[in-house]
Each structure stands twice: as C-alpha cells, then as structure tokens.
NURO-227225 format. One line per 10 residues: number of its first residue (from 0); for each residue x, y, z of C-alpha. Coordinates in nm, 2 decimals. Example, Ala and Ser with C-alpha at 12.3 -4.5 7.8 and 13.67 -1.06 7.14 Angstrom:
0 = 1.23/-0.45/0.78 | 1.37/-0.11/0.71
% end
This chain:
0 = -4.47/-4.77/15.54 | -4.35/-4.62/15.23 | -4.55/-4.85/14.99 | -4.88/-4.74/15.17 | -4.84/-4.40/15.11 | -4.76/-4.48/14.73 | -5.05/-4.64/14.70 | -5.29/-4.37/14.92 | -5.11/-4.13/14.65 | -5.23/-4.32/14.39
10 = -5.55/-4.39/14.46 | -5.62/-4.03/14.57 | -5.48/-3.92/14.22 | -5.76/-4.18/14.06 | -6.05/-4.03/14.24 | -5.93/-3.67/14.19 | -5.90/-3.79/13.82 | -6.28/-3.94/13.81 | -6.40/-3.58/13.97 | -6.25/-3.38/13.73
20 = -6.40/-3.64/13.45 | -6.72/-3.60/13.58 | -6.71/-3.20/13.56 | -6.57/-3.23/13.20 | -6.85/-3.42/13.15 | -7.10/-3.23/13.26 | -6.91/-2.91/13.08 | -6.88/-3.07/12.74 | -7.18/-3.37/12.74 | -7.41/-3.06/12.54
30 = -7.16/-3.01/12.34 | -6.99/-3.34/12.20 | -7.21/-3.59/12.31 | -7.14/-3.93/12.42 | -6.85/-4.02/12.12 | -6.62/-3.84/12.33 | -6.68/-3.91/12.71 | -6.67/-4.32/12.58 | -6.33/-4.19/12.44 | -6.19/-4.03/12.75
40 = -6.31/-4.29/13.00 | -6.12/-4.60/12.74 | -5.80/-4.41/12.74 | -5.83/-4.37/13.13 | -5.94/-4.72/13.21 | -5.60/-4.81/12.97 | -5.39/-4.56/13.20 | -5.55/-4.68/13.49 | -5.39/-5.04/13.45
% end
C-alpha cells in the first residue's frame, strides 16, 4: 500500500515537473533559444533516472 502511494507521489512530481518545463519554456524560448531548453530537459532526464 505504502509503495503505491510512493510511486503515485512520484510520478505526480514528474508530470507537475514537465508542466512547469513547458511554461518555462514558453516564458524563456524568445529569449534563450533552444541552447538552454536542450540543457534543462538533459539535466532532468539525468534526475529523472
């Protein structure tokens, strides 16, 4: 019971992460470009693991 809800947690933690991505990166994308977003979403994908 106890490991489910870890791993709801968790995977409700990822998608709240991806939305919040996704609004940087429509905040910033005019700004920086694509450098950075390829940046943020390697260092996430390495978290992620």
């Amino acid at each position: 019971m106890q490991w489910g809800r870890l791993q709801q947690l968790r995977l409700s933690i990822k998608l709240i992460t991806l939305m919040v991505l996704a609004l940087l990166h429509e905040l910033l994308m005019p700004l920086c470009g694509q450098a950075l977003l390829f940046y943020i979403l390697y260092n996430v994908a390495e978290f992620s693991q």
